[in-house]
DSSP file (Angstrom, degrees, kcal/mol; ACC not computed):
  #  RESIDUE AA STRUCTURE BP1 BP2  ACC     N-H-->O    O-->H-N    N-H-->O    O-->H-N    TCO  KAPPA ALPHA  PHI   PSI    X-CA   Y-CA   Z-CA
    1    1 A X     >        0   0    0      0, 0.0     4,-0.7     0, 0.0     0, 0.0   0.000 360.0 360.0 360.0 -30.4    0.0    0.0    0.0
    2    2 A X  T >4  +     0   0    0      1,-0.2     3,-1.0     2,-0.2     8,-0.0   0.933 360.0  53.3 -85.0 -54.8    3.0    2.4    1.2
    3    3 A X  T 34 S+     0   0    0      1,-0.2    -1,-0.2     0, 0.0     0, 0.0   0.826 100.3  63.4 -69.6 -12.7    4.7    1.6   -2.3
    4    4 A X  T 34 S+     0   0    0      2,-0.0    -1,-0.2     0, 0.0    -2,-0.2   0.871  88.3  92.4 -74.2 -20.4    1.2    2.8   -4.3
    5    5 A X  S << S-     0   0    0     -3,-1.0     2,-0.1    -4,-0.7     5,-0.1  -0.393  78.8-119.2 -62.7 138.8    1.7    6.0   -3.1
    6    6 A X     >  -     0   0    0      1,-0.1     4,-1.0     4,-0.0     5,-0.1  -0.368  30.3-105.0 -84.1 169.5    3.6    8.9   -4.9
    7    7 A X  H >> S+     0   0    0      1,-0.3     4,-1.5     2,-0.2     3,-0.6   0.876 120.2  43.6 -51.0 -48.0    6.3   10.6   -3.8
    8    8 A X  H 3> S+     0   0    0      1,-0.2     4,-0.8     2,-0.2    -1,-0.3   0.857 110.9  55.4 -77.9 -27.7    4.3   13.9   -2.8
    9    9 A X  H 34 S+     0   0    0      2,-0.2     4,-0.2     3,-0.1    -1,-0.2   0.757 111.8  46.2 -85.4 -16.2    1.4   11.8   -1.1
   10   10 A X  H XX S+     0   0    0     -4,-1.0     3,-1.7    -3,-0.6     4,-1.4   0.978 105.9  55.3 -78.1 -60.4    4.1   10.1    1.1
   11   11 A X  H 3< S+     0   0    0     -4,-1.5     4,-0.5     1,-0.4    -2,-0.2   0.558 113.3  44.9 -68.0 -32.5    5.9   13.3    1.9
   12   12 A X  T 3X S+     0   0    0     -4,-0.8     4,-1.7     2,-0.1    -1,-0.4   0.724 110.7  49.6-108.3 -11.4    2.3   14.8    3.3
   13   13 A X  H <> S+     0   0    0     -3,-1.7     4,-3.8    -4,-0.2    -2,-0.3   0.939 107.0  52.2 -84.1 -45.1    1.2   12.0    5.1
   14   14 A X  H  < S+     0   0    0     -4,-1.4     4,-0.3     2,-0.2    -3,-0.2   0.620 116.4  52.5 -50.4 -34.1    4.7   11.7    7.0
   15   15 A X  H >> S+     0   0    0     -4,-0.5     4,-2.3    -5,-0.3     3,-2.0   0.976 103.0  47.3 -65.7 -60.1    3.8   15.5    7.6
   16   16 A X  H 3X S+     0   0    0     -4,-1.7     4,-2.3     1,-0.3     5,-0.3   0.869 114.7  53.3 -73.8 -30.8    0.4   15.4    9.0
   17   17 A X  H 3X S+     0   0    0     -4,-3.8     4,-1.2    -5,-0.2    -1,-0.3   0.883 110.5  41.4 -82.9  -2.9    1.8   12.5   11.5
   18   18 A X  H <>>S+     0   0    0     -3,-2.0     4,-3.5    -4,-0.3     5,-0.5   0.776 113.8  54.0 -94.2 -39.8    4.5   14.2   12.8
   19   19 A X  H  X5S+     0   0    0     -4,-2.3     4,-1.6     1,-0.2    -2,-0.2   0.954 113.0  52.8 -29.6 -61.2    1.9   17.4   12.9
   20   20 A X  H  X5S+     0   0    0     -4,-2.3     4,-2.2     2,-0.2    -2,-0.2   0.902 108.2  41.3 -50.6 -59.8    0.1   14.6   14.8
   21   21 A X  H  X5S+     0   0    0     -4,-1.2     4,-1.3     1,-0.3    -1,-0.2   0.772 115.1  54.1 -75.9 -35.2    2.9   13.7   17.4
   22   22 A X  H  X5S+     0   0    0     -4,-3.5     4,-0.9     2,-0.2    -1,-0.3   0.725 113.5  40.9 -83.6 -28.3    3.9   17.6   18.0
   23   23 A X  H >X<S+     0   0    0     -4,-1.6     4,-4.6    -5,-0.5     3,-1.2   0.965 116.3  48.7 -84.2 -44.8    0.4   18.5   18.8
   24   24 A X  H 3< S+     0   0    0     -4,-2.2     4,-0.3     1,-0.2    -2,-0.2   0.708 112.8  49.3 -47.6 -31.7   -0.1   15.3   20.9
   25   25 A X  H 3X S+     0   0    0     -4,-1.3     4,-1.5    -5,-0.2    -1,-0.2   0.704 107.7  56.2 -60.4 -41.7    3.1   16.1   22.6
   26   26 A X  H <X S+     0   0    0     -3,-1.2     4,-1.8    -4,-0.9    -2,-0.2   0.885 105.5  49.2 -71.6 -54.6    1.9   19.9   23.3
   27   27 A X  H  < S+     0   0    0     -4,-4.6    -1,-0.2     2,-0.2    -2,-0.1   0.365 112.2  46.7 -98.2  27.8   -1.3   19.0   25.1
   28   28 A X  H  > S+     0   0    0     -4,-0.3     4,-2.0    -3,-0.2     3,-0.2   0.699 111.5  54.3 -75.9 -52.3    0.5   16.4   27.6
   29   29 A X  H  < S+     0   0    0     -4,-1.5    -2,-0.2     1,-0.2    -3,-0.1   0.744 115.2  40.8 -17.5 -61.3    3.0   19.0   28.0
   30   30 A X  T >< S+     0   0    0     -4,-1.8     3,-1.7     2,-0.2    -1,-0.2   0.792 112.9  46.5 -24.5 -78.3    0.1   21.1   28.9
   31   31 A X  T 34 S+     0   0    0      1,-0.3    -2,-0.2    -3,-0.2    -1,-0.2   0.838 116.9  45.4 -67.4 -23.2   -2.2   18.9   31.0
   32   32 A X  T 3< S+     0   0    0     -4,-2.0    -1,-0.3     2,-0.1     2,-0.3   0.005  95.9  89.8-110.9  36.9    0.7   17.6   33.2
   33   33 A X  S <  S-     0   0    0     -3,-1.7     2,-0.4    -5,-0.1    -3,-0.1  -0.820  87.4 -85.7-116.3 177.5    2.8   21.3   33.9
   34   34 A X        -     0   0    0     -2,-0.3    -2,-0.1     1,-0.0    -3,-0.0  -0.597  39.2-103.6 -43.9  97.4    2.0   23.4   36.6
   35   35 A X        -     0   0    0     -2,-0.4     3,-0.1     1,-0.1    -1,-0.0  -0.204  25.3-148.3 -52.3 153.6   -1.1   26.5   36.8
   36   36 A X  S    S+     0   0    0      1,-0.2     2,-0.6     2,-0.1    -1,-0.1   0.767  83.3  49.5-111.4 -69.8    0.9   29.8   36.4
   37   37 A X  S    S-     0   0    0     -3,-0.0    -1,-0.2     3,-0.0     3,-0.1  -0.767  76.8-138.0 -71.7  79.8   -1.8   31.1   38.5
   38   38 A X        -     0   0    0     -2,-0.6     3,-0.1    -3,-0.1    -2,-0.1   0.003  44.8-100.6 -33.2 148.6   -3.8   30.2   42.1
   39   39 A X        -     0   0    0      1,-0.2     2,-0.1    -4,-0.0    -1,-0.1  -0.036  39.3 -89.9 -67.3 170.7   -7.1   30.5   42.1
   40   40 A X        -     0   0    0     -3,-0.1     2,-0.3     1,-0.1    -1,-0.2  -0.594  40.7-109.2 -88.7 150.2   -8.8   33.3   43.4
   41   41 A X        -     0   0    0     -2,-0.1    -1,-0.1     1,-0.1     3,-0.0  -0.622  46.5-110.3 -66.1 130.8  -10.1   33.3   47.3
   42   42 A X        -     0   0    0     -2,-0.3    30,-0.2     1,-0.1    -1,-0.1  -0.293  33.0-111.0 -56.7 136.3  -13.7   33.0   47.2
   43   43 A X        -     0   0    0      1,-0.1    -1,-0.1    29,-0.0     2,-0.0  -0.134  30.1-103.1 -59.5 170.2  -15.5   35.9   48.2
   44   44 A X        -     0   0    0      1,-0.1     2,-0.5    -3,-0.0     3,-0.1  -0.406  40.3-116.5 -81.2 176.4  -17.5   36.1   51.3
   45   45 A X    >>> -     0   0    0      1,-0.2     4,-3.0    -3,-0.1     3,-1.7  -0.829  28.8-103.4-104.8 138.3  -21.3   35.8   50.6
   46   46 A X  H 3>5S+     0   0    0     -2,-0.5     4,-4.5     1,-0.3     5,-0.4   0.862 122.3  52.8 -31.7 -79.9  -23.7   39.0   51.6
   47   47 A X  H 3>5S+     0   0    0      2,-0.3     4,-5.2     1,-0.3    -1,-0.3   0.833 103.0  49.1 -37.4 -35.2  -24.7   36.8   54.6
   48   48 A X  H <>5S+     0   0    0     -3,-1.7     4,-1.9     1,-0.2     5,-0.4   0.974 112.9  48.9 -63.6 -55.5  -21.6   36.1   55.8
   49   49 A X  H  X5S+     0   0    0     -4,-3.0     4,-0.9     2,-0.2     5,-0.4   0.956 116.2  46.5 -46.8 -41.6  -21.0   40.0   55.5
   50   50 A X  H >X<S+     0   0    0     -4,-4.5     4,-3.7    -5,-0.6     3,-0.5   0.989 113.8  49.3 -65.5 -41.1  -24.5   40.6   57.4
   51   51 A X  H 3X S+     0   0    0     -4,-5.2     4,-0.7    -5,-0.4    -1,-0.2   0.716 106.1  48.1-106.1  24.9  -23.6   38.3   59.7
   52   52 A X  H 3X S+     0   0    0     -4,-1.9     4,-0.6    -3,-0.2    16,-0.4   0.316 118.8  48.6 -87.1   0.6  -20.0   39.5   60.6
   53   53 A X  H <X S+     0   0    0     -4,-0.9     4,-2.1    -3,-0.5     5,-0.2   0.656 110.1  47.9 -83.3 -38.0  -21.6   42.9   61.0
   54   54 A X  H  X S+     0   0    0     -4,-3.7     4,-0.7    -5,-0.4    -2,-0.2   0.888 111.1  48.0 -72.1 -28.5  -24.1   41.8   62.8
   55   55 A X  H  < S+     0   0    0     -4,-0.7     4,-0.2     2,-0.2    -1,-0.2   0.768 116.8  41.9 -72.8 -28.3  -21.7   39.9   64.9
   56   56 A X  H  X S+     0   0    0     -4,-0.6     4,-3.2     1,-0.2    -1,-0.1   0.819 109.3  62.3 -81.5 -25.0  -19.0   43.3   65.5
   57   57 A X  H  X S+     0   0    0     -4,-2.1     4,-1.0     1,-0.2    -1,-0.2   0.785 105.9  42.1 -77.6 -30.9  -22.4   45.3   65.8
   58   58 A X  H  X S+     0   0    0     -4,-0.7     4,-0.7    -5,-0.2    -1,-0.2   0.761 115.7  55.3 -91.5  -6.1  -23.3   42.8   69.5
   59   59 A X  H >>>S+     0   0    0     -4,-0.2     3,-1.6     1,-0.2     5,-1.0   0.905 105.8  45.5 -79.9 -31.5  -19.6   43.2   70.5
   60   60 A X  H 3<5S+     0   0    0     -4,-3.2    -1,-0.2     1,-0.3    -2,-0.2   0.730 107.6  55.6 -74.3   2.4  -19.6   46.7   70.5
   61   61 A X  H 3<5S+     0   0    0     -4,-1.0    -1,-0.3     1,-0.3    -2,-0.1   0.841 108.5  51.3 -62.3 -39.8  -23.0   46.8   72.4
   62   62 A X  H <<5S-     0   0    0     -3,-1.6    -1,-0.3    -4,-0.7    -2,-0.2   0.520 126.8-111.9 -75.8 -18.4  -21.0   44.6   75.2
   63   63 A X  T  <5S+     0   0    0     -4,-0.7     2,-0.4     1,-0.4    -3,-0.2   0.705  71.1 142.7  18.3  57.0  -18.4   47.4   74.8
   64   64 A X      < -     0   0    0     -5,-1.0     2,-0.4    -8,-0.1    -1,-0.4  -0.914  44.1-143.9-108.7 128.3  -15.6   45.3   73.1
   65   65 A X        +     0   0    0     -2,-0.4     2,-0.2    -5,-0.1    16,-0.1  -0.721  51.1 108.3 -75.9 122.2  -13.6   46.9   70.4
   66   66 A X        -     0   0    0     -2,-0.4     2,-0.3    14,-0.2    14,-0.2  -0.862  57.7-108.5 177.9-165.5  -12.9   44.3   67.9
   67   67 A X        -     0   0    0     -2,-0.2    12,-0.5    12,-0.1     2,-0.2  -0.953  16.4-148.8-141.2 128.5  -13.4   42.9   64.7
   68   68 A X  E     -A   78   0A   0    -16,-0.4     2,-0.4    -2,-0.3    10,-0.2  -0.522   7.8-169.9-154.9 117.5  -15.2   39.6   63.3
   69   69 A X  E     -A   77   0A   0      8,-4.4     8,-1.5    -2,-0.2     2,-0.8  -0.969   8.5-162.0-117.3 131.8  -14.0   37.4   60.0
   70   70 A X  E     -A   76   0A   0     -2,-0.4     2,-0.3     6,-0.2     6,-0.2  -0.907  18.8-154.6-112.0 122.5  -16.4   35.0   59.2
   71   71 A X  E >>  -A   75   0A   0      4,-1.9     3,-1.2    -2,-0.8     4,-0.9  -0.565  23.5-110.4-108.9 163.4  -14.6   32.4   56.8
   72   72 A X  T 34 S+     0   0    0     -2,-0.3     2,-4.8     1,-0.3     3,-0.1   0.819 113.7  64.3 -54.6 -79.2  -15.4   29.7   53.9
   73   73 A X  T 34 S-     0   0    0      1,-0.2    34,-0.6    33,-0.0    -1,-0.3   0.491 120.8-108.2 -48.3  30.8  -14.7   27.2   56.0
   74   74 A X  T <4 S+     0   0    0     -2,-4.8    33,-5.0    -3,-1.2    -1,-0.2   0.947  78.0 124.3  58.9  32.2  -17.4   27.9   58.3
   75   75 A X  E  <  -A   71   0A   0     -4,-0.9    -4,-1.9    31,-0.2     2,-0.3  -0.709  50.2-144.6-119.6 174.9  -15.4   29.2   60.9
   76   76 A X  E     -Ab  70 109A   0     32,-1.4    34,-3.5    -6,-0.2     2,-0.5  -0.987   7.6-163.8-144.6 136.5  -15.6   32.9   62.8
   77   77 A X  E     -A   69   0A   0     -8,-1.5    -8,-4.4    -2,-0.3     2,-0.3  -0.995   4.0-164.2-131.0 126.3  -12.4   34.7   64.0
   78   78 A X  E     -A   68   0A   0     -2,-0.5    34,-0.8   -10,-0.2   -10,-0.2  -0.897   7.6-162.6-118.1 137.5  -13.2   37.7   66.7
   79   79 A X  B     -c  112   0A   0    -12,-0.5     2,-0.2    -2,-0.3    34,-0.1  -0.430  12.1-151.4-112.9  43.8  -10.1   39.9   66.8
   80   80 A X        -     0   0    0     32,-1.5    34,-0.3   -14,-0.2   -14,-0.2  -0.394  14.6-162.1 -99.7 140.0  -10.0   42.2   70.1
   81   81 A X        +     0   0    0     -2,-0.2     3,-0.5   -16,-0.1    33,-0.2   0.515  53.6  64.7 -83.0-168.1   -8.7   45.2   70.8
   82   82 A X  S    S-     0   0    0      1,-0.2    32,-0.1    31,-0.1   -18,-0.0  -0.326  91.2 -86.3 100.4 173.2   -8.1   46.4   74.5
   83   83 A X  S    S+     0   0    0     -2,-0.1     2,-0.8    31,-0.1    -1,-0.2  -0.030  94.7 110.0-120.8  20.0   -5.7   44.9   77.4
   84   84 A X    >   +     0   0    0     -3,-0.5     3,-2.0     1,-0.1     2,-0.5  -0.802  39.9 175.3 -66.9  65.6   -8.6   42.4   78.4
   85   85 A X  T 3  S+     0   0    0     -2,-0.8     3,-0.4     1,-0.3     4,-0.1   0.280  78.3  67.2 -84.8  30.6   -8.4   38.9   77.8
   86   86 A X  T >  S+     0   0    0     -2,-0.5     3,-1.3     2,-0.1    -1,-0.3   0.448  73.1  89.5-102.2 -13.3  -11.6   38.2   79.5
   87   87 A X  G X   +     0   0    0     -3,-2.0     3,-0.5     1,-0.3    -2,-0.2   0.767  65.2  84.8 -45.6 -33.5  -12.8   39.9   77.0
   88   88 A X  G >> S+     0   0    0      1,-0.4     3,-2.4    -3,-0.4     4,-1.1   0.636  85.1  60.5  -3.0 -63.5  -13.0   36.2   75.3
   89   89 A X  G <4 S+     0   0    0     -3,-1.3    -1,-0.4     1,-0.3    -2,-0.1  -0.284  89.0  64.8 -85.3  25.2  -15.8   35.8   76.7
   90   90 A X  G <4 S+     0   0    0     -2,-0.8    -1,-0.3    -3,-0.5    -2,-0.2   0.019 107.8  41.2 139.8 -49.5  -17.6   38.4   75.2
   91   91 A X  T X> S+     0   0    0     -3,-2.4     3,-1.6     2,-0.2     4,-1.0   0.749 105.9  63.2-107.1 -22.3  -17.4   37.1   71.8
   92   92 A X  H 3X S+     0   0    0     -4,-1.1     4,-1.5     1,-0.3     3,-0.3   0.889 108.7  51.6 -74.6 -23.6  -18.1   33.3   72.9
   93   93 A X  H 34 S+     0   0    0     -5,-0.2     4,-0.4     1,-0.2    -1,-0.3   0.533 109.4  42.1 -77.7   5.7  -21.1   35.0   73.8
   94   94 A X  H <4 S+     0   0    0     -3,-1.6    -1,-0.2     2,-0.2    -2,-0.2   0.395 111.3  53.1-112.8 -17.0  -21.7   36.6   70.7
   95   95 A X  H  < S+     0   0    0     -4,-1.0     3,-0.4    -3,-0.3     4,-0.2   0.536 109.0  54.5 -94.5 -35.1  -20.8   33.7   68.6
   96   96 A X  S >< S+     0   0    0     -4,-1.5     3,-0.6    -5,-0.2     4,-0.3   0.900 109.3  50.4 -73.4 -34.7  -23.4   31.8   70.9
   97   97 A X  T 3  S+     0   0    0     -4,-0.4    -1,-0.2     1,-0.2    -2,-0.1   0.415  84.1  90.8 -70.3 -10.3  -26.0   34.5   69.9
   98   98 A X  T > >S+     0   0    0     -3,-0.4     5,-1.7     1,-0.2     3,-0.6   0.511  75.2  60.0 -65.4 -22.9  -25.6   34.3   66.3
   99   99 A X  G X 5S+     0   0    0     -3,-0.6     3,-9.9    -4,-0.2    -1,-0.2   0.900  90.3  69.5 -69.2 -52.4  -28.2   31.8   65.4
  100  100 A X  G 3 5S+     0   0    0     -4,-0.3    -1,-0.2     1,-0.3    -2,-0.2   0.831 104.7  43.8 -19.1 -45.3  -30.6   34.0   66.8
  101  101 A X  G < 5S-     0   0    0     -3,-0.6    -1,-0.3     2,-0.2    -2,-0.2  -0.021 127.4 -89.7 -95.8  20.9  -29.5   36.3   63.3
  102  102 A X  T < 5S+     0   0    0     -3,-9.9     2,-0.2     1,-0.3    -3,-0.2   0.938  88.0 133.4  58.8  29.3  -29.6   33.5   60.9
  103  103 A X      < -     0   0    0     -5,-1.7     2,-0.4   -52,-0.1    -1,-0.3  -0.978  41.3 -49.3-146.7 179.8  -26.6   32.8   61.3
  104  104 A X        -     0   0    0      1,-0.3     3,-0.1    -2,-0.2   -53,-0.0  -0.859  20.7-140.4  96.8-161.5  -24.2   29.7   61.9
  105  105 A X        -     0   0    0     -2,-0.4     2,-0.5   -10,-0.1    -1,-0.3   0.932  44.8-176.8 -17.2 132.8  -23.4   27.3   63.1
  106  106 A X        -     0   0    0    -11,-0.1    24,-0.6    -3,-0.1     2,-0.5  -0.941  12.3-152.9-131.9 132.8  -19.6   28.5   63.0
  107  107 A X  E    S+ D   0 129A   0    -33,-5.0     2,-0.2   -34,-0.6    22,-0.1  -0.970  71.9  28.7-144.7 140.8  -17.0   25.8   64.4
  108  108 A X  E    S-     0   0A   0     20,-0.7   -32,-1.4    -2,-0.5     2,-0.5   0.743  71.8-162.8 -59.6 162.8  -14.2   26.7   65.6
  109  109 A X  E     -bD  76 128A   0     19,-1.0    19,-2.1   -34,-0.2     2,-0.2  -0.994   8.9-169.2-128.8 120.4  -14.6   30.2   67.1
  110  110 A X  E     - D   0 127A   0    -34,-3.5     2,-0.3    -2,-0.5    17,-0.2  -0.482   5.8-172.8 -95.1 176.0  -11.2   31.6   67.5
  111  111 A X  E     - D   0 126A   0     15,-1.4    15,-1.7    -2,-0.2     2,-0.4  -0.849   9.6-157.3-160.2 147.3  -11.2   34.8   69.6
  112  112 A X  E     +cD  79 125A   0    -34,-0.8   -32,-1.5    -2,-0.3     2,-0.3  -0.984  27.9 153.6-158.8 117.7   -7.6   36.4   69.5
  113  113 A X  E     - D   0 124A   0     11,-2.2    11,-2.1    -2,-0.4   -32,-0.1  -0.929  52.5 -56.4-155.8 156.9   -7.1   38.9   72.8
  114  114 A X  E     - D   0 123A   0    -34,-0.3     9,-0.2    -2,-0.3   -31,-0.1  -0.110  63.1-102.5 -44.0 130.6   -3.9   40.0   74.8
  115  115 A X    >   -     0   0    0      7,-1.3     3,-2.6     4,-0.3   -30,-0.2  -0.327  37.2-106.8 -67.8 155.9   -2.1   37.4   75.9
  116  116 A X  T 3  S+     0   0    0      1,-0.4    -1,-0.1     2,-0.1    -2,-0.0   0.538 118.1  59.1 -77.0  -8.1   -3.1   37.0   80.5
  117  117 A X  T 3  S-     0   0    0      2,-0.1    -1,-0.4     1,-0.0    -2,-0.1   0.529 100.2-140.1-102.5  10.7    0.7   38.4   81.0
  118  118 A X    <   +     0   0    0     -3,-2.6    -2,-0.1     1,-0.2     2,-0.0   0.740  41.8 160.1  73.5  11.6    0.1   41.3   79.4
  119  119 A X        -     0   0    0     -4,-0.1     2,-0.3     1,-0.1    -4,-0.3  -0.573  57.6 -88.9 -71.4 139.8    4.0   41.2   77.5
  120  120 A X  S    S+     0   0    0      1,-0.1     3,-0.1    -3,-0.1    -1,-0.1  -0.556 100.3   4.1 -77.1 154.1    3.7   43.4   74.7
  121  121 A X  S    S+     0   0    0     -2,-0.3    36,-1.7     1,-0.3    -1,-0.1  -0.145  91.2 125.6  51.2 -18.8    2.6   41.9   71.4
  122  122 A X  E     - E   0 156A   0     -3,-0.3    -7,-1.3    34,-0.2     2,-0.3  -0.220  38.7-175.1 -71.8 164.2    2.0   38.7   72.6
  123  123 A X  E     -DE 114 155A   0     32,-2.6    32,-0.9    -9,-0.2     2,-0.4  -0.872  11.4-139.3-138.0 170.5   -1.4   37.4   71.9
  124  124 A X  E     -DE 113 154A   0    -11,-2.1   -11,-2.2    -2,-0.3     2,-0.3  -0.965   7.8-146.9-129.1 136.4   -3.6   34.2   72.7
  125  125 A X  E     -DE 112 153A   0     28,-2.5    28,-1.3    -2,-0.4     2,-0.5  -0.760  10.0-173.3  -8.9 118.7   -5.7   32.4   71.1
  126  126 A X  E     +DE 111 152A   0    -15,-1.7   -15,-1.4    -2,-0.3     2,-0.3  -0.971   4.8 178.9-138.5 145.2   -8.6   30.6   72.0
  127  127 A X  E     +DE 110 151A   0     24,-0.7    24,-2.3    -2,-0.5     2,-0.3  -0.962   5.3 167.8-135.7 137.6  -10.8   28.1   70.1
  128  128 A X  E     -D  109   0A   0    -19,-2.1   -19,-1.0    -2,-0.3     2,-0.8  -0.933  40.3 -89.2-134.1 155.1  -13.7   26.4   71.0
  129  129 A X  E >>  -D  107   0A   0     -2,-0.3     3,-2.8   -21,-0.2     4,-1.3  -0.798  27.9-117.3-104.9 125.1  -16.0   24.6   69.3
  130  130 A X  H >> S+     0   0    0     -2,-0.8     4,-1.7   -24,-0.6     3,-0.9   0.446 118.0  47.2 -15.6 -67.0  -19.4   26.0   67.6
  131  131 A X  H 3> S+     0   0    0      1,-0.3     4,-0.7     2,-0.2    -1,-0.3   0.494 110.4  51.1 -81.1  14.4  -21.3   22.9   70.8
  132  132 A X  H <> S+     0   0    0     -3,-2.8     4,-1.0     2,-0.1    -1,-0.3   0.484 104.4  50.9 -65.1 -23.4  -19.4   23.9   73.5
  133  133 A X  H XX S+     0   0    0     -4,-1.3     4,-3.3    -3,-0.9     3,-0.5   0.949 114.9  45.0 -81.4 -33.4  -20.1   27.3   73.1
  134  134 A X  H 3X S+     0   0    0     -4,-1.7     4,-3.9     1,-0.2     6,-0.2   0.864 110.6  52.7 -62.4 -50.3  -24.0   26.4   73.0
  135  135 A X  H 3X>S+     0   0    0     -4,-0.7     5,-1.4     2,-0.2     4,-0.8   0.724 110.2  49.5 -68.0 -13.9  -23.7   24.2   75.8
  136  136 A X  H <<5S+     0   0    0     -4,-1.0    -2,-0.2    -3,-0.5    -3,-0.1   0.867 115.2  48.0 -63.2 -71.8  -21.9   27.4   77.8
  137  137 A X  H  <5S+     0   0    0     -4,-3.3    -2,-0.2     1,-0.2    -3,-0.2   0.876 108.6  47.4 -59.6 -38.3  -24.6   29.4   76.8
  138  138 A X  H  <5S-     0   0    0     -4,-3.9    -2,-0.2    -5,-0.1    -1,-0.2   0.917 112.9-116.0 -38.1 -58.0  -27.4   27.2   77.7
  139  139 A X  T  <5S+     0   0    0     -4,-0.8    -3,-0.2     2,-0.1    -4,-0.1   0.366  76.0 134.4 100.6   6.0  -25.8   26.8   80.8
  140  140 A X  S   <S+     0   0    0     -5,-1.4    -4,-0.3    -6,-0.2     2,-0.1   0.888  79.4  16.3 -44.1 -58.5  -25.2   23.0   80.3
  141  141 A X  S    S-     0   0    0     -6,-0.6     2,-0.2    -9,-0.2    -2,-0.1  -0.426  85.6-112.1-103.4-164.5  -21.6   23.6   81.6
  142  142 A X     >  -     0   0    0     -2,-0.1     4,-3.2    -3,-0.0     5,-0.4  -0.408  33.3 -95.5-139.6 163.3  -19.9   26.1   83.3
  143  143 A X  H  > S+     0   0    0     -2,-0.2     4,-2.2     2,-0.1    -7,-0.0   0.927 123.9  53.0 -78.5 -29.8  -17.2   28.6   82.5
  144  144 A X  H  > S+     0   0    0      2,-0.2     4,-2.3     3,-0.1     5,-0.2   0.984 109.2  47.1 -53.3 -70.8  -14.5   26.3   83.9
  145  145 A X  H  > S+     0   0    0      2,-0.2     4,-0.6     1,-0.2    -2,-0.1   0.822 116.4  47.9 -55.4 -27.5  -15.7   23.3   81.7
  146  146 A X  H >X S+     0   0    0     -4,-3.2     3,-2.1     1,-0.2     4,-0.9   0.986 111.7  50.2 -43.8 -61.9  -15.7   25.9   78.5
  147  147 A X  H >< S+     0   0    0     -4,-2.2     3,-0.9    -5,-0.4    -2,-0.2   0.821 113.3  43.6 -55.0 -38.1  -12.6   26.9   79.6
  148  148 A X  H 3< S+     0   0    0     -4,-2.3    -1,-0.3     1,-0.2    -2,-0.2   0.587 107.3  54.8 -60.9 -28.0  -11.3   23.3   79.7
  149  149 A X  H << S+     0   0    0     -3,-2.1    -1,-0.2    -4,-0.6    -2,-0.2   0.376  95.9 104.8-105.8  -9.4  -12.8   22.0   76.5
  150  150 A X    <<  -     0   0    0     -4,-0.9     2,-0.7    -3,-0.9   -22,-0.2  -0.419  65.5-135.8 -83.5 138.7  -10.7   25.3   74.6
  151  151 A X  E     -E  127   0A   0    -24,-2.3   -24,-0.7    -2,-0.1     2,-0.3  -0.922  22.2-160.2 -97.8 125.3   -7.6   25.1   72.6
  152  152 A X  E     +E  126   0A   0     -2,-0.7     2,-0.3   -26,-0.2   -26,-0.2  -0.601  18.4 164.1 -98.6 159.3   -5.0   27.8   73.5
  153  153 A X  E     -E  125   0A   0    -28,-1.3   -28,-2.5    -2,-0.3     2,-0.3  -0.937  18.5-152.0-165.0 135.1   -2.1   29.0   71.3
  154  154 A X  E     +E  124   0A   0     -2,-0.3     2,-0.2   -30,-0.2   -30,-0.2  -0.849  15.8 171.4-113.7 165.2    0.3   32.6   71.7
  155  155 A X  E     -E  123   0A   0    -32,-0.9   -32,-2.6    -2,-0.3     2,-0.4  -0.772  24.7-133.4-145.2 164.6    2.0   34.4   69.1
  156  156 A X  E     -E  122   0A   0    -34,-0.3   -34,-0.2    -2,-0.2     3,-0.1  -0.960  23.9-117.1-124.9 109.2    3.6   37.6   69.2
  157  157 A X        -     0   0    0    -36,-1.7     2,-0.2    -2,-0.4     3,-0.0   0.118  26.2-108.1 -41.7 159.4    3.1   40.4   66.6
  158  158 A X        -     0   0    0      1,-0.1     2,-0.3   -37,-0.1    -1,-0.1  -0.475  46.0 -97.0 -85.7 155.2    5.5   41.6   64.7
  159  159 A X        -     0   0    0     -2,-0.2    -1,-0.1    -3,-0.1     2,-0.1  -0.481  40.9-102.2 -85.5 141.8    6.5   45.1   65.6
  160  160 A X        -     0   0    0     -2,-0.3    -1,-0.1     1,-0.1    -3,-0.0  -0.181  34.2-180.0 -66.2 124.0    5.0   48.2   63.9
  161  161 A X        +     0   0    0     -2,-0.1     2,-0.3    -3,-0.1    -1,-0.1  -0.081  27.9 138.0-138.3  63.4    7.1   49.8   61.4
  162  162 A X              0   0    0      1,-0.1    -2,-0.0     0, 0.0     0, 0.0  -0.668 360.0 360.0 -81.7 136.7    5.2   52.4   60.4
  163  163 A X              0   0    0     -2,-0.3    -1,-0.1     0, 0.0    -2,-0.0   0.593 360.0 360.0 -72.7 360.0    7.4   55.7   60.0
């Protein structure tokens, strides 16, 4: 069959498969390298925005300075200002209150407050999770078994170097 063929009919078939092998070659190339870009964070959804507004709007009622990320993983991070750290408690109660606004369940609830020595920058952490905080609020446990059930963690900010 190869030998019925002319010289020029060979000569273009011999093209179009190597055509073949370089294109096939391009889009493995392709499928197996790296994205050049990350994807974008999703944005929050208007509810989440209502209800981290709603949520900074009940600290500052409590008279807590701070500020409230509610994130795609269903979690809520309260950020507060102040030399308090009892303040904590403040937001677990404000996280507890949140269904109330149609919104939630949020698990973990961090709260981030001046660390209980009071060094400067350091910070704490506290996390709890969305049914301990319910059962707290209920009054199902106690502020000692909250407190028990909590994960702590410090960090210390970086120092400000603003001019």
């Amino acid at each position: 069959m190869w030998s019925a063929l002319s010289l020029f009919q060979r000569r273009v078939l011999i093209g179009l498969a190597a055509a073949n092998v370089a294109l096939l070659a391009l889009i493995g190339a392709l499928a197996f390298s790296p994205a050049l870009d990350t994807p974008a964070a999703p944005l929050p959804s208007q509810v989440d925005l209502d209800c981290q507004s709603a949520a900074a709007s009940a600290l500052a009622r409590r008279g807590v300075a701070g500020t409230v990320t509610v994130r795609a993983d269903s979690s809520i991070d309260f950020t507060l200002g102040g030399n308090d750290p009892a303040a904590a408690w403040e937001a677990f109660a404000v996280s507890a209150d949140m269904p109330a606004r149609g919104c939630g369940p949020y698990t973990p609830i961090r709260v981030d407050v001046p660390d209980p020595s009071l060094t400067p920058r350091r910070r704490l952490i506290v996390e709890a999770r969305w049914l301990d905080v319910q059962a707290w609020a209920q009054g199902r446990i106690d502020d000692a078994a909250l407190s028990e059930r909590t994960i702590r963690s410090t960090y210390t900010r970086a120092e400000s170097t603003v001019p």
